[in-house]
C-alpha positions in Angstrom: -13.7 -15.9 -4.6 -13.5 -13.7 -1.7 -9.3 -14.1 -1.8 -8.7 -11.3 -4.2 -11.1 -8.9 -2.4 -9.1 -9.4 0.4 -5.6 -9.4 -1.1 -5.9 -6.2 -2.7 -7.2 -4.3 0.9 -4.7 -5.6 2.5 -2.3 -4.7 -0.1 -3.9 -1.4 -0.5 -3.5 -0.7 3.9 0.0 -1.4 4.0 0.4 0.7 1.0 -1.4 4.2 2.3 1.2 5.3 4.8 3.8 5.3 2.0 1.7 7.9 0.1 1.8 10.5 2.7 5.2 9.6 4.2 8.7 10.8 2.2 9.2 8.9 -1.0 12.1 7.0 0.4 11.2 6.5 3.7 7.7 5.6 2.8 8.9 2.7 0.4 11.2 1.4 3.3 8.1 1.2 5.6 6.0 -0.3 2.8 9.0 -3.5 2.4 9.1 -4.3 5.7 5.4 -4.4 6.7 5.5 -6.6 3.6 8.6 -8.4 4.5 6.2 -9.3 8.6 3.5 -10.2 6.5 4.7 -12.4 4.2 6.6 -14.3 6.9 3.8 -14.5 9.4 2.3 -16.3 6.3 4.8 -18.4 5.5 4.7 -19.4 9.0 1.0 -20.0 8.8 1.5 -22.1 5.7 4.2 -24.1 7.2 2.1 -24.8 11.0 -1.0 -25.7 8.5 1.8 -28.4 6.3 3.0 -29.5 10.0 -0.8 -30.3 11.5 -1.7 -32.0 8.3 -4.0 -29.6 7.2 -2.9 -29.4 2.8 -6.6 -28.5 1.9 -5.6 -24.6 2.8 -2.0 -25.0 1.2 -3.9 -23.6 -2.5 -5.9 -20.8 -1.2 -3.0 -19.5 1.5 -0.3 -19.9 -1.2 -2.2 -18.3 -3.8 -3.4 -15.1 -1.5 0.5 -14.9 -1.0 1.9 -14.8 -4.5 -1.1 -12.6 -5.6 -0.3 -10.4 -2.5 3.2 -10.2 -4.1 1.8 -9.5 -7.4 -0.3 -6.4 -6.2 2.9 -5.4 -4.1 5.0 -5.4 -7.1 2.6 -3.2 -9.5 2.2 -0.9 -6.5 6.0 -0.4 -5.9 6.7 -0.2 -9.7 3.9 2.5 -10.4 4.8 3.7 -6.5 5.4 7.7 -7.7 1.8 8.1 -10.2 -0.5 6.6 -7.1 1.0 8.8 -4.5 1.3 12.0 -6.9 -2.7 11.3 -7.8 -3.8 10.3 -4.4 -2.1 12.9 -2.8 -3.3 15.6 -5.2 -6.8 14.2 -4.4 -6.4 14.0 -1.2 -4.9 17.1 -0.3 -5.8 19.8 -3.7 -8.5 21.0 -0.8 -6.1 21.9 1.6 -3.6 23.4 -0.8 -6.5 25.8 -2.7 -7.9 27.4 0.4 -3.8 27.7 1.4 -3.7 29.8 -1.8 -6.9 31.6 -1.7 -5.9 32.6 1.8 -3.2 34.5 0.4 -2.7 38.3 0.1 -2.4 39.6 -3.3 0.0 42.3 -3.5 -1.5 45.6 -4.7 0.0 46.7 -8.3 3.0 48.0 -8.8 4.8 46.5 -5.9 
């Protein structure tokens, strides 16, 4: 069972640039690297139905659909994943920003 392992990294690499990119923008990027995927499999799938090969139609077609699947829940829950990974990723950066601060003196 080493198809969902898979799935869900790949899902998860074409998925990272659209945390750090603009909301918008990032989602764009995400649908289309989906969109080449998912047609560079289909092609696969239809070369493999074309050479007479059906023993990988199940697994290919499955790793597609579930790729989908992941794709979806990722795109739906798109704005709580990048708000906590970028907090997690970046809370570092953005304390020492404010540490580095000057305080201004009383009274001003």
């Amino acid at each position: 069972m080493r198809l969902l392992p898979c799935v869900v990294v790949g899902s998860l690499i074409l998925f990272g640039p659209a945390i750090f990119l603009e909301p918008d923008a990032g989602m764009l990027a995400y649908l289309v690297a989906l969109l080449l995927v998912s047609l560079i499999w289909i092609a696969v799938l239809i070369k493999n139905a074309i050479a007479g090969r059906t023993r990988r139609h199940v697994p290919m077609l499955s790793m597609l659909l579930l790729g989908w699947a992941i794709s979806a829940v990722l795109v739906i829950n798109e704005s709580g994943i990048r708000d906590a990974v970028r907090w997690f990723v970046l809370s570092k950066y953005y304390k020492a920003k404010v540490l580095a601060e000057r305080v201004p003196p009383e009274g001003s």
